[in-house]
Each structure stands twice: as structure tokens, then as C-alpha cells.
C-alpha positions as CSV (number, residue, x, y, z in Angstrom):
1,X,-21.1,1.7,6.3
2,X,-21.7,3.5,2.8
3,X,-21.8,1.7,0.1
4,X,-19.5,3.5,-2.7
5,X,-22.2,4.9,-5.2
6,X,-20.9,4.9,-8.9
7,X,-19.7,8.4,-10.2
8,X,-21.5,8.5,-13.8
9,X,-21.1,11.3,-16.3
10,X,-22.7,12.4,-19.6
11,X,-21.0,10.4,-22.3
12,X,-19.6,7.4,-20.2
13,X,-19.8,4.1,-21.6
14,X,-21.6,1.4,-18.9
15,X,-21.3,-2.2,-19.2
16,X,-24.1,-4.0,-17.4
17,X,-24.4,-7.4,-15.8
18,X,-27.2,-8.6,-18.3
19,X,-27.2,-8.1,-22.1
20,X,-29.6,-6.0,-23.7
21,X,-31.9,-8.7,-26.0
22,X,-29.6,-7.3,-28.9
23,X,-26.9,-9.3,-27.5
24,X,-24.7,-6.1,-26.4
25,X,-23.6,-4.9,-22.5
26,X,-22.6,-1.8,-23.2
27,X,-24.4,1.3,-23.4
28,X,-23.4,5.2,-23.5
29,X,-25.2,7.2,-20.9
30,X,-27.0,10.4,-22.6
31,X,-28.9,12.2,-19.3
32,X,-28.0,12.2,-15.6
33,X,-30.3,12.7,-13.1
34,X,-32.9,10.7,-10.9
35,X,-34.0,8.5,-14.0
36,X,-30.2,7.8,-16.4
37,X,-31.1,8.0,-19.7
38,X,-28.8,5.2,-22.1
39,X,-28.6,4.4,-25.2
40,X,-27.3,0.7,-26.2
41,X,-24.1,0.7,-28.4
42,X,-25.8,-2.5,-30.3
43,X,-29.1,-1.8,-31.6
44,X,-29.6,1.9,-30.7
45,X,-32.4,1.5,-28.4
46,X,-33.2,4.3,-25.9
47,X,-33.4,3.6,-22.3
48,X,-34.6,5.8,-19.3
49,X,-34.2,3.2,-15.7
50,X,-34.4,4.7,-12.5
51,X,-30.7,5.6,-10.8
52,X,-31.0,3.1,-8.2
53,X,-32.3,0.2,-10.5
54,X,-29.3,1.1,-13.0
55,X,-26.7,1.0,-10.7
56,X,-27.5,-2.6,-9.4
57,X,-27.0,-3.4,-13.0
58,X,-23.3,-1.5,-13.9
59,X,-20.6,-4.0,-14.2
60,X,-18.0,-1.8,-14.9
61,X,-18.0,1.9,-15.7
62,X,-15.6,2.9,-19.0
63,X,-15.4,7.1,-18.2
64,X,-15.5,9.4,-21.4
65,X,-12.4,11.1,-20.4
66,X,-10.2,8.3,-20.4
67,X,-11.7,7.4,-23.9
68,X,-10.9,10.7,-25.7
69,X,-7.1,10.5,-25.7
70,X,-4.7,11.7,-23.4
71,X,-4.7,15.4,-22.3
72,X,-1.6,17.0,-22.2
């Protein structure tokens, strides 16, 4: 038994469980790797958090693809 592990991309927007003391959940991810580097949407603040710790936190993943528009 796997337990599905979050797909996240450059550019995504994540909304986490807890706020960030600002107030704001959501946060755009700016590096990928073994340590996610975010950024919060409210205040600015730069974040690096280990993968694993991060993706206990994600509520919901908002994917930068689906944010751009529509492709045609």
C-alpha cells in the first residue's frame, strides 16, 4: 500500500493546512527538489521545508497549468 505522493511543479500554487503567521495558506512553490522552496502569496516570505515535512502540510495543490488559461 503506497500512499499517493503529491506531483508538485515549479510555479504551482499550494494551500497548506496551517496559515502562515501572516494570516495566508497559500504559497507558490519556486524550487523542486529534496528541500521545496515557497514563497507565501501574503507577506512574501521565503520558505525552504524538507519534501516530506511539506507534504504533510499541502491541503490542496492549485497546478500552474490550469492557472494560465486554456491551451488550445
Amino acid at each position: 500500500m503506497n500512499p499517493k505522493i503529491p506531483v508538485i511543479r515549479v510555479g504551482d500554487v499550494l494551500e497548506l493546512k496551517k496559515p502562515h503567521p501572516c494570516g495566508e495558506k497559500r504559497f507558490v512553490c519556486r524550487r523542486v527538489g529534496s528541500d521545496i522552496r515557497i514563497i507565501c502569496l501574503g507577506c512574501g516570505r521565503d520558505l525552504t521545508i524538507p519534501r516530506e515535512k511539506l507534504e504533510k502540510s499541502i491541503k490542496k495543490i492549485i497546478s500552474a497549468s490550469s492557472s494560465n488559461g486554456s491551451e488550445a
